[in-house]
LOFI-479149 format. One record per residue: residue in three letters; x, y, z of N, C-alpha, C, CB in turn. Coordinates in steps of 0.001 Angstrom, whole numbers, plus 524288, in hexadecimal, padded with zeros to 5 digits. Glycine has a CB too. Layout:
# LOFI-479149
ALAXYZXYZXYZXYZ;...
END
This chain:
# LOFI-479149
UNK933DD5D8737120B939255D7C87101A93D095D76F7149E93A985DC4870C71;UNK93BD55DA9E717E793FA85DB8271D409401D5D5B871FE593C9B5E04A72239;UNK93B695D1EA720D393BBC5D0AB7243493DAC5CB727204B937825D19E72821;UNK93C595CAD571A9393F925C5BE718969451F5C728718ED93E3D5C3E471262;UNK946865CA66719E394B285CC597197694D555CABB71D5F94B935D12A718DC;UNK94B495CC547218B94C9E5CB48727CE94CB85C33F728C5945F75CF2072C6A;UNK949235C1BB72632948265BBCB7261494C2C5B953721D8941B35BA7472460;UNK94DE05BB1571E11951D45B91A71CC1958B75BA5171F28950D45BA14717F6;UNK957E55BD29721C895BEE5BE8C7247E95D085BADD7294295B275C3BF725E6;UNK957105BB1F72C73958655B65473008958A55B19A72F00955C25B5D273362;UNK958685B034728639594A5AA22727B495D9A5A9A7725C2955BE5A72172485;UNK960B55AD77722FC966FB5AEDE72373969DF5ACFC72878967CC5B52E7235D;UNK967CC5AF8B72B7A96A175AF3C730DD9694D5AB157339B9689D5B2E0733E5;UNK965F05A9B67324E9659D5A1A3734F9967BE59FFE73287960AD59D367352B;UNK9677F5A0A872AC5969DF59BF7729BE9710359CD372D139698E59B1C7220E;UNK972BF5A05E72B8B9773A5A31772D2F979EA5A085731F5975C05A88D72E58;UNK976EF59FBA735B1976DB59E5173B8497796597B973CB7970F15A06F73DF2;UNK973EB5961373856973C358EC8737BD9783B58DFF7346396DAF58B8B73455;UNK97D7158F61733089815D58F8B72FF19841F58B207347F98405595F572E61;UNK986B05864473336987F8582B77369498DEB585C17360E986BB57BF67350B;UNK991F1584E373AE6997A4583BA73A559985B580FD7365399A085813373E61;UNK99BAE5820F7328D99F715802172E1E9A2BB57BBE731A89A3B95859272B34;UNK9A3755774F72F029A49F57337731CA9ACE2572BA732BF9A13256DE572DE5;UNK9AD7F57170736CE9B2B957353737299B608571B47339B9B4D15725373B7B;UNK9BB395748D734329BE965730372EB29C375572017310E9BF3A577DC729AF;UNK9C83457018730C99CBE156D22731EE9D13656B1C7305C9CA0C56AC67322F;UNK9D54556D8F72E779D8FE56C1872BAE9D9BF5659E72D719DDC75700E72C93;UNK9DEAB5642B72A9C9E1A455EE072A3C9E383560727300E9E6D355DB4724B5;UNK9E6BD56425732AE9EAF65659C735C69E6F45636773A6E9ED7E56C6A73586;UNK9E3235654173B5A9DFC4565B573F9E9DBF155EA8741559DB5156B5873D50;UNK9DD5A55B92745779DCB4557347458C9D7FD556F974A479E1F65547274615;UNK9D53D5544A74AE29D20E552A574F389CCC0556C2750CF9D62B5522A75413;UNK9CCC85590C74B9A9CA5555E0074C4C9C37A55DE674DAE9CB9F56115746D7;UNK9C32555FC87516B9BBFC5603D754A89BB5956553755589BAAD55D5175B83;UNK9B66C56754753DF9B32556CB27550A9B03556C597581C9B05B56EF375185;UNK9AD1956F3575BDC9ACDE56ED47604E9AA375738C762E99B17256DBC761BD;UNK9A5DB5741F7686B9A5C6577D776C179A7A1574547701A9A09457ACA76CFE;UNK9A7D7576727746B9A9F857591778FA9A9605792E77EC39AEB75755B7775F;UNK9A7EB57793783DA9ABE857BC4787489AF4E57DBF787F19ACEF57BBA789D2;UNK9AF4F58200789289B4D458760788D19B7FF582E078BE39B40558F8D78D35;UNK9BCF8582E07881E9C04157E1478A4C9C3C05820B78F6D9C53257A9578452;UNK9C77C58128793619C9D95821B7970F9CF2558628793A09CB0957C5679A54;UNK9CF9C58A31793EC9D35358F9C791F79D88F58DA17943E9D1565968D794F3;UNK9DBE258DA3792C69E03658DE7794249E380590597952C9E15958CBB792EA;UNK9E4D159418790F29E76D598FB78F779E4CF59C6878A329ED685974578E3A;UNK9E3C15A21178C379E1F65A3B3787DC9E7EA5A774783779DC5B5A7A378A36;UNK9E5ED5A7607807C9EC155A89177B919EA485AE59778709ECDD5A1EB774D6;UNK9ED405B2877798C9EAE45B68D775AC9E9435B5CE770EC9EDB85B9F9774CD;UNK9E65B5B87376EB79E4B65B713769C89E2915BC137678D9E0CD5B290769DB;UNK9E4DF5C04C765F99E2BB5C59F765619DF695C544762029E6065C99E7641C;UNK9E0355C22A75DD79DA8F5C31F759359D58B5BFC3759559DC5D5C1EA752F6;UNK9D48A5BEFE75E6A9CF075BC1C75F0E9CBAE5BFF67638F9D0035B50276196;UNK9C6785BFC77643B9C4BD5C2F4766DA9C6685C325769DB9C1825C33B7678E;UNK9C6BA5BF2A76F419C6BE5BEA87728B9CCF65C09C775269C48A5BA4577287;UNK9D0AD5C1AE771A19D6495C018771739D92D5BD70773719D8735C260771CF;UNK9D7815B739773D19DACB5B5527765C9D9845B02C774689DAD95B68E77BC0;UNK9DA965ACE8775CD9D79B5A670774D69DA255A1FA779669D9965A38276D62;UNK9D70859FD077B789D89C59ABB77F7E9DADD596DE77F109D5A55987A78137;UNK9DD795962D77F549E0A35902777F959DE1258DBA783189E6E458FCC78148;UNK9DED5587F87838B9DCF958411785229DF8057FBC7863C9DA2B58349782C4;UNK9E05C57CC478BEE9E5C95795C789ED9E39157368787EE9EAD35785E78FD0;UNK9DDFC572D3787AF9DDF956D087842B9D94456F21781609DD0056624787C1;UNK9DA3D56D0277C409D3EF56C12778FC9CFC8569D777BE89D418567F977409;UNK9CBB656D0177BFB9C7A156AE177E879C3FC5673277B969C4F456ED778079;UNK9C040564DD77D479BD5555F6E7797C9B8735644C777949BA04557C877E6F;UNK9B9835633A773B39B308566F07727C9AC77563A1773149B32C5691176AA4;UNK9AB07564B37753F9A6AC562D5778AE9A1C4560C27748E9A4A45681677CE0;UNK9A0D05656E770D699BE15646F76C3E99F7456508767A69960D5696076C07;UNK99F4F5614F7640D99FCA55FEB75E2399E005642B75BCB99CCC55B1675C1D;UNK99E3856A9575B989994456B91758F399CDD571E7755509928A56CCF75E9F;UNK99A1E574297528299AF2579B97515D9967957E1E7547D99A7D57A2074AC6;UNK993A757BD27556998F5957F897577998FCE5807775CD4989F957D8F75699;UNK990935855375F02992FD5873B7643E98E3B589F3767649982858BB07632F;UNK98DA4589D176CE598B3458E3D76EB598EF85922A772479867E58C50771B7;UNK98BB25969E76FB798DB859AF97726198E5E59C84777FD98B7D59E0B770D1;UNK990FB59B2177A1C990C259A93780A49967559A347822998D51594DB7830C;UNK995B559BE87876699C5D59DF97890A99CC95976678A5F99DE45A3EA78FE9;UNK9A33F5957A78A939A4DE5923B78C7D9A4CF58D92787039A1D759199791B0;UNK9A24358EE7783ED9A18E58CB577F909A72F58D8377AD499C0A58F3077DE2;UNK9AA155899277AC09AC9358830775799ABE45859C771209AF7E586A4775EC;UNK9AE545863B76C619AD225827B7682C9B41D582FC765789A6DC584F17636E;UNK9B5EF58085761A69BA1B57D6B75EF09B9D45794175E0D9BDE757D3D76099;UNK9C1B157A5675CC29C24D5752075A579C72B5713E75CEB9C36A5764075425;UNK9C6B056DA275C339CA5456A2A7604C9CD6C5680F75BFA9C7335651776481;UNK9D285564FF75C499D61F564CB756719DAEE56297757D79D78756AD175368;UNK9DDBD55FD1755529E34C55D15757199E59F561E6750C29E3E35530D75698;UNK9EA2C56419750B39EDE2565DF74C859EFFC5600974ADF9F2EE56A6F74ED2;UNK9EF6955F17745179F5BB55D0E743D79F9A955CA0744E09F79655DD8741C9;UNK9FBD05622A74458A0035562BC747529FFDE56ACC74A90A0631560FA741F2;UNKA054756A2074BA1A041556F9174D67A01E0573FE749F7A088F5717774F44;UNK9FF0B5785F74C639FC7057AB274697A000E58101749F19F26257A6E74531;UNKA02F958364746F7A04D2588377498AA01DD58DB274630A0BFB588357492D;UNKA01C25918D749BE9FF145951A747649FA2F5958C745FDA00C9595B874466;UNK9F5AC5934F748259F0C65907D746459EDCE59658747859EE7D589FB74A0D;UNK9EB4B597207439F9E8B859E52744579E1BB59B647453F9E9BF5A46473BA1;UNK9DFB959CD6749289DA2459A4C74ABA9D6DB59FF074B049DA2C5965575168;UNK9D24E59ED07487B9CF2B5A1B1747369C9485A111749839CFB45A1797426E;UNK9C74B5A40774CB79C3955A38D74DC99BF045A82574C9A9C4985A22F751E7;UNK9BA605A6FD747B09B6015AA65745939B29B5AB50748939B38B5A8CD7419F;UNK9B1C85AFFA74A3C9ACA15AF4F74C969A75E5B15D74A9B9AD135B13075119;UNK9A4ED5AFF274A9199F475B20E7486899F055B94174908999B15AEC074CD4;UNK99DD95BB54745AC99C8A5BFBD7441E9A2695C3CE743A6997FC5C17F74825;UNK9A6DA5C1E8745719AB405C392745A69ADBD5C2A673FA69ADDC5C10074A3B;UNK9B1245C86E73E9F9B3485C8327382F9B8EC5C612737BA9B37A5CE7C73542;UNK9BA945C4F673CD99BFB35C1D673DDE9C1B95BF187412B9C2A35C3C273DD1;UNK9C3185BB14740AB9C50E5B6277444F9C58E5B72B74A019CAA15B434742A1;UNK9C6EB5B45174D859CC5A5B5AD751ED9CF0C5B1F174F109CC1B5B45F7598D;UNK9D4475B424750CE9D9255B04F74F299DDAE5AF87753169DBE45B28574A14;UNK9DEFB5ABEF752C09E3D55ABE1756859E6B85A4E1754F89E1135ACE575E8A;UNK9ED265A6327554E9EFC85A1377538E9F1BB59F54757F99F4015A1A774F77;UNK9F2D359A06755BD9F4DC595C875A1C9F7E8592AC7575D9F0995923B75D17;UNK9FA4958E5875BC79FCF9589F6758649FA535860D75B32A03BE5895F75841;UNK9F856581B37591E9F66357C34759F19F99C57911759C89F30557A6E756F1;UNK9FACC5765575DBF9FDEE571AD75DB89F96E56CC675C64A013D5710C763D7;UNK9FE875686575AE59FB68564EC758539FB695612375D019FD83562D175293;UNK9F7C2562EC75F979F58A55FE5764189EE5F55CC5763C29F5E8564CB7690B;UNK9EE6655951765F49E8705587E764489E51955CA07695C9E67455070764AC;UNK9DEEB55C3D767209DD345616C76A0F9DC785687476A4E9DF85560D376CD3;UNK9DEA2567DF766809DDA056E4F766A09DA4E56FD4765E19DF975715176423;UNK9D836574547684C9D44D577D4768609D50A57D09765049D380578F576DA9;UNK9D07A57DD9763B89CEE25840F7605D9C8B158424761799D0435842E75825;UNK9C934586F6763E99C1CD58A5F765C69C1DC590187671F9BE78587B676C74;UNK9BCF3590557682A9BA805944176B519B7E65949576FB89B817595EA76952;UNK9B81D598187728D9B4C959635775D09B28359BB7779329B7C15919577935;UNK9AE2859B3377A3D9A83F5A0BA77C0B9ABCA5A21B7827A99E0A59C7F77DBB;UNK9AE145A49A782B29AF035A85C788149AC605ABD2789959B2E65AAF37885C;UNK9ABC55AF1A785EC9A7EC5B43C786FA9A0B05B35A783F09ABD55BA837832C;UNK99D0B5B717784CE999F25B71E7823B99B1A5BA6977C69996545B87C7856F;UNK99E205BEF277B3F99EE95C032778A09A0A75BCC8774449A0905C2ED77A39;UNK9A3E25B81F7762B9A7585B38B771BA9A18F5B11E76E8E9ABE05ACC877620;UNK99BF65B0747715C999F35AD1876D85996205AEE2769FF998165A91676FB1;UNK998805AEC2765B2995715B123760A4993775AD0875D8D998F65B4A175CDF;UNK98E735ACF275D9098C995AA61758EF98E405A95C7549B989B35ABCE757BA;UNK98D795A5047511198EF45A48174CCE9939059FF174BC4990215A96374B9A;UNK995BB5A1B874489999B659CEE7447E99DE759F32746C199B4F59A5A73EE7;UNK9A1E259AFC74AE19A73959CF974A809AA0159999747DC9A9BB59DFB74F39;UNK9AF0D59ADF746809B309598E67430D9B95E59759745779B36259D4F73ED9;UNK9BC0659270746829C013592F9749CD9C34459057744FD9BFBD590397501D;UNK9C7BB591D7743299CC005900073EBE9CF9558FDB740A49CD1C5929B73A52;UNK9D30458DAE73F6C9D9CF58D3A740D99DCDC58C6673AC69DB6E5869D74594;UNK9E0CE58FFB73A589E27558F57736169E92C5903F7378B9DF555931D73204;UNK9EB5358CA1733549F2D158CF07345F9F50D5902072EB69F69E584B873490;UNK9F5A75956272E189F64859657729CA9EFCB597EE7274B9F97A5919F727A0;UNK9F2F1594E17208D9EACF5967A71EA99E8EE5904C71EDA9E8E7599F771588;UNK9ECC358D36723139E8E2586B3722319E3925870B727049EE3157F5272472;UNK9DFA25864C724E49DA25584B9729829DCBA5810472C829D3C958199726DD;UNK9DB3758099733749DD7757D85735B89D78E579ED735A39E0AF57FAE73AF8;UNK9D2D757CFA737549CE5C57C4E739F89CA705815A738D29CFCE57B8173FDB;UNK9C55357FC7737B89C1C65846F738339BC575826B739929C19A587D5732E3;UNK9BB56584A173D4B9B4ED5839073FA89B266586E97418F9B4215803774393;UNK9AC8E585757408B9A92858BB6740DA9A55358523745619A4C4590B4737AB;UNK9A3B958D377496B9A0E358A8174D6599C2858D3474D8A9A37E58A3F752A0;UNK999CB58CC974F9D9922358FD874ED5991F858F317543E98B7C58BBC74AA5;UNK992135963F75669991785965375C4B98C16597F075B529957559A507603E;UNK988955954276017980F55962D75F3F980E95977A7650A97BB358F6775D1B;UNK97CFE59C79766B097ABB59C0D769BA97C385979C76F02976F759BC176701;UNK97C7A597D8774B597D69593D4775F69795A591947783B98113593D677832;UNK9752F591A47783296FB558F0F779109700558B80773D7969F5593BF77959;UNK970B858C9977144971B6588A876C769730B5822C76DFE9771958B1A76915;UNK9787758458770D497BA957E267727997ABD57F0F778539839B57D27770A9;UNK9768457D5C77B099752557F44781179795E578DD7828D96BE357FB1783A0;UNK97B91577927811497E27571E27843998402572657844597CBC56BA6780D2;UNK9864C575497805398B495761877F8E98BFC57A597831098CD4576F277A24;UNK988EA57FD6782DE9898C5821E7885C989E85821578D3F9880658399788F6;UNK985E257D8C78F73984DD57AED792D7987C257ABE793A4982F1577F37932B;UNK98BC5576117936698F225737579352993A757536793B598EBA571467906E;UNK9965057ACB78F0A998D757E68791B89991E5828C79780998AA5804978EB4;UNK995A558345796319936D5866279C1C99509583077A13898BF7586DA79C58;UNK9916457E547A0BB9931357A747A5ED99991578DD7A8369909B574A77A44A;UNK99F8957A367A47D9A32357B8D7A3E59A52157E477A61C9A36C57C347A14A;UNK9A315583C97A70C9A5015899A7A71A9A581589EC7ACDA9A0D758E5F7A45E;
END
C-alpha cells in the first residue's frame, strides 16, 4: 500500500512539473508585446521597492532585445526573462506583480510607463538564492484593469546548457 502510495505521488508530481506556462495575456493598452529570456541587460539605476524581496528593483535605460522567444528559463545567475511592450499611451500608477513559486505573496512595486516604444518588465537571477524552480508570474495592472500577465517555467540550468552559455560568456 505504502509504496502505491508513494508511486502515485510521484506521478502527481511529474504530472505537476510537465504543467506548460499559461500562454501570455495582454490588454488592448499594451502594443508590440514579446515574451522573452535574455542576458542580465546593463542596470542603470536601482529604485526602492520595499515590498519585493530583494527591496529594490533596477532600472535600465533601454529595453533590451530578448534573445530566446521562449517561457522556459534556466536557472543560472546572469539569466533574465520578460516582457518587451510599446504603452498606448501613458499608463500612470501601474502596480507590477511578480509570483514566485512556493511564495503566498507577490513582490509589488508601482511605476508610471510612458508611452514610449520598448519597455521593459523582467527579472532577472543576481543571487543564487533568486532562482527557484517552478512557475513564475509577472502582471501589471492600472487600477482592477489587467495590463499583461505571463507565467515563466524556471528549469534547472543544464536544462537550457546554450542560453547559459551564452549568458555566462557576457559576464
Amino acid at each position: 500500500m505504502r509504496l502505491a502510495l508513494a508511486f502515485l505521488c510521484a506521478m502527481g508530481g511529474s504530472v505537476a512539473a510537465a504543467t506548460p506556462p499559461a500562454p501570455p495575456i495582454s490588454s488592448p493598452l499594451i502594443q508590440d508585446f514579446s515574451v522573452g529570456v535574455l542576458c542580465a541587460p546593463r542596470v542603470n539605476e536601482q529604485i526602492a521597492a520595499p515590498n519585493t524581496v530583494p527591496g529594490y528593483v533596477n532600472q535600465i535605460a533601454k529595453a533590451p532585445k530578448l534573445s530566446f522567444a521562449q517561457q522556459v528559463v534556466p536557472a543560472a545567475l546572469g539569466v533574465s526573462f520578460g516582457i518587451t511592450f510599446t504603452p498606448a499611451h501613458d499608463l500612470v500608477g501601474v502596480r507590477n506583480l511578480t509570483y514566485r513559486p512556493g511564495k503566498a505573496t507577490p513582490d509589488v512595486y508601482y511605476s508610471d510607463i510612458l508611452a514610449k516604444p520598448g519597455r521593459f518588465r523582467g527579472y532577472g537571477f543576481d543571487t543564487p538564492d533568486e532562482m527557484l524552480p517552478g512557475l513564475w508570474r509577472l502582471e501589471g495592472w492600472q487600477g482592477d484593469r489587467l495590463l499583461y500577465r505571463v507565467e515563466f517555467e524556471v528549469v534547472p540550468s543544464a536544462s537550457l546548457p546554450d542560453i547559459q552559455a551564452q549568458c555566462q560568456g557576457m559576464s
